[in-house]
C-alpha positions as CSV (number, residue, x, y, z in Angstrom):
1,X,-20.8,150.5,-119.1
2,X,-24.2,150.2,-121.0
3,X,-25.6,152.8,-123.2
4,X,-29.7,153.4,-122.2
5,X,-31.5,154.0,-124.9
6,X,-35.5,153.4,-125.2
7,X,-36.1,151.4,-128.3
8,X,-38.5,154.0,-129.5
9,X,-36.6,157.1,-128.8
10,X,-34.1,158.7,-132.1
11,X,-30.4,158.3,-131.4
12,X,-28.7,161.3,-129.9
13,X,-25.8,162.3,-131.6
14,X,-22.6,163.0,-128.9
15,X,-24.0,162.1,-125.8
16,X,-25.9,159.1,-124.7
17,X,-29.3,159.3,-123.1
18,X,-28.2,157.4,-119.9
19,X,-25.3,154.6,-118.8
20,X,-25.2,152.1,-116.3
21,X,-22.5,151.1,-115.1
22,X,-20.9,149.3,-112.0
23,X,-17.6,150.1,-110.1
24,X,-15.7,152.7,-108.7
25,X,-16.9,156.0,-109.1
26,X,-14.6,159.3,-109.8
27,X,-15.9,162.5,-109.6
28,X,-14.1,165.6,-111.6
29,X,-14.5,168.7,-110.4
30,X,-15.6,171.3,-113.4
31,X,-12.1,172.1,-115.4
32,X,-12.0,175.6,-117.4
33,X,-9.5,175.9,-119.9
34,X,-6.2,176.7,-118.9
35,X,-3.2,174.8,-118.4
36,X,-1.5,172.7,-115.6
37,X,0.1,176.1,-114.0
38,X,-3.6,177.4,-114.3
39,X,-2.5,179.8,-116.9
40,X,-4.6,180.8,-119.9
41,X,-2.8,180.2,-123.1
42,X,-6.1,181.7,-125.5
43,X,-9.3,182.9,-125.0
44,X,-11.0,181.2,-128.0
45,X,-14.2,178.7,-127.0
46,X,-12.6,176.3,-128.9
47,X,-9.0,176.1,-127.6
48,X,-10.7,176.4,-124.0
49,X,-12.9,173.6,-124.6
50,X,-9.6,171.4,-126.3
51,X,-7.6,172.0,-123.0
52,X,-10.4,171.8,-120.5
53,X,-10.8,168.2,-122.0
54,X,-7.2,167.4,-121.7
55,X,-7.2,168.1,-117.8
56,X,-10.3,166.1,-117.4
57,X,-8.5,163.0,-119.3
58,X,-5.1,163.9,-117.1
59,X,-7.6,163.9,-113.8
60,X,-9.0,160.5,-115.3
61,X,-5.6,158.9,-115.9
62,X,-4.6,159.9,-112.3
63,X,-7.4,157.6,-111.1
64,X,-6.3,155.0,-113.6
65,X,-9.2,155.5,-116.2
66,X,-9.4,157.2,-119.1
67,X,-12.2,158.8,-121.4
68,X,-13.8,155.2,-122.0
69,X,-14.7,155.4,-118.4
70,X,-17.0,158.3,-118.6
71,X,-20.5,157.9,-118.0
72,X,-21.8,161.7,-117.2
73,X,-20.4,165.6,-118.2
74,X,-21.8,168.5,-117.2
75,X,-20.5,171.4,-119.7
76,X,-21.2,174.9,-118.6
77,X,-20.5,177.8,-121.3
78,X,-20.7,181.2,-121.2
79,X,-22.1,181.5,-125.3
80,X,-24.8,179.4,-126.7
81,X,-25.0,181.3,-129.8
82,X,-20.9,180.6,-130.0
83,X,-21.5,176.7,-128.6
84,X,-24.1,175.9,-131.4
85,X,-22.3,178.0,-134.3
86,X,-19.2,175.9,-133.3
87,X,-20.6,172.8,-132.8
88,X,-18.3,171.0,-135.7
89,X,-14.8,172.2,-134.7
90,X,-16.2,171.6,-131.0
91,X,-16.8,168.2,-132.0
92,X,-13.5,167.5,-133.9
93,X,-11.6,168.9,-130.4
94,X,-13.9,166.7,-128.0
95,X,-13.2,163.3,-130.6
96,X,-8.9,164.4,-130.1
97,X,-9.2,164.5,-127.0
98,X,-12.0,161.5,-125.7
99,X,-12.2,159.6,-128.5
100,X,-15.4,158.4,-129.4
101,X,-16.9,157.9,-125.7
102,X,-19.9,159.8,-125.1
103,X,-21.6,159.7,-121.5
104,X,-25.0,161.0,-121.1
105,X,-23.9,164.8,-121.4
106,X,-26.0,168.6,-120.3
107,X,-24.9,171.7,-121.4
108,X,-26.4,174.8,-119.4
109,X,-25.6,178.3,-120.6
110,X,-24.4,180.4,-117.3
111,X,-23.9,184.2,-117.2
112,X,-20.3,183.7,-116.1
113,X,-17.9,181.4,-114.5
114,X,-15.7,182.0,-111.6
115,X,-12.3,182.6,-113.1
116,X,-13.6,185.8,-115.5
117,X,-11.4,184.5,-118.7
118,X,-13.5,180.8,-118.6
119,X,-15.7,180.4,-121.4
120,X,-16.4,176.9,-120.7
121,X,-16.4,174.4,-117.7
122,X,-16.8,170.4,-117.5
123,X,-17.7,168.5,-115.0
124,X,-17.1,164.7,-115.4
125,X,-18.2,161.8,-113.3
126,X,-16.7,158.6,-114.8
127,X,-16.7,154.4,-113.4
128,X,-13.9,152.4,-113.3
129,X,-15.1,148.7,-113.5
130,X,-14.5,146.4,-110.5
């Protein structure tokens, strides 16, 4: 995977501008934050964002990649104000989880998600090198 990054542009911090990459593709369909038995265990942003993470790395590791392998994520959450306010414990979770791999990333602020407890969904698409 190679990190695109114009030469004149500032680096972004957590998320890269754009990857290229070559292989086979996996797509993860957006994961809220509740558990394996689609349970909610809190309804804190944080925790949420923590365990949504951990599915998309168990997703990953079914496909035989892992967070290295990520080269797009699509987060949708339900508080901006919360997501900016946050944005150093959301960052301490994301490094637990994914280390320090970071695909070219959106975050969109949605009035709601389908399952009504959700305060954050990820979407992944990741490459796993021929």
């Amino acid at each position: 995977m190679n990190k695109l990054q114009p030469p004149d542009w500032a680096e972004p911090k957590g998320y890269a501008n754009g990857v290229m990459a070559r292989g086979s593709l996996i797509f993860v369909g957006g994961q809220i934050g509740w558990n394996a038995k689609q349970e909610f265990e809190s309804d804190d942003f944080i925790v949420q964002t923590r365990q949504a993470l951990l599915n998309i790395a168990a997703v990953l590791k079914a496909a035989g990649a892992g967070p290295e392998h990520m080269v797009r994520m699509t987060w949708y959450v339900v508080d901006r104000v919360e997501y900016v306010a946050r944005l150093k414990e959301l960052g301490g979770a994301y490094r637990e989880v994914m280390g320090k791999n970071f695909p070219a990333m959106t975050c969109v602020e949605v009035s709601g998600l389908v399952e009504e407890r959700a305060r954050v969904e990820i979407e992944v698409t990741a490459v796993l090198p021929d």
